[in-house]
N, C-alpha and C positions, 0 to 999 in steps of 0.2 A: 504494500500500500504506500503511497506515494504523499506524504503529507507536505511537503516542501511549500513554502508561502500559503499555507491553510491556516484560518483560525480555529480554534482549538477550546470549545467549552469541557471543563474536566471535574467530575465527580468522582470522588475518594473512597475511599469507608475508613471507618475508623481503626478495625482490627483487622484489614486489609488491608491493600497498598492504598496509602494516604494519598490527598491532593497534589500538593510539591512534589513529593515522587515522581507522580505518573507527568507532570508538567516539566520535569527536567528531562526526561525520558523525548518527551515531543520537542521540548528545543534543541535538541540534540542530532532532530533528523529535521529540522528545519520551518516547524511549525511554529505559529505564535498562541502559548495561550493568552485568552482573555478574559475565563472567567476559571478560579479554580478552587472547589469549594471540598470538605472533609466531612461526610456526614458519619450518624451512626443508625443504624438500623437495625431494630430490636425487633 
């Protein structure tokens, strides 16, 4: 998948992989996030 100059909304979980995470991961292949949020679901 090809995300290069795509924006990037990124939902987390809490005892999962977190928001930041998964957001360093996507700029690293060239996406931009813009919204990046860490929930928890019970």
């Amino acid at each position: 998948m090809d995300l290069k100059g795509k924006k990037v909304i990124i939902i987390g979980e809490r005892d999962g992989v977190q928001g930041p995470s998964i957001a360093e991961c996507v700029k690293s292949v060239g996406a931009e996030p813009i919204m990046v949020e860490t929930m928890c679901y019970v």
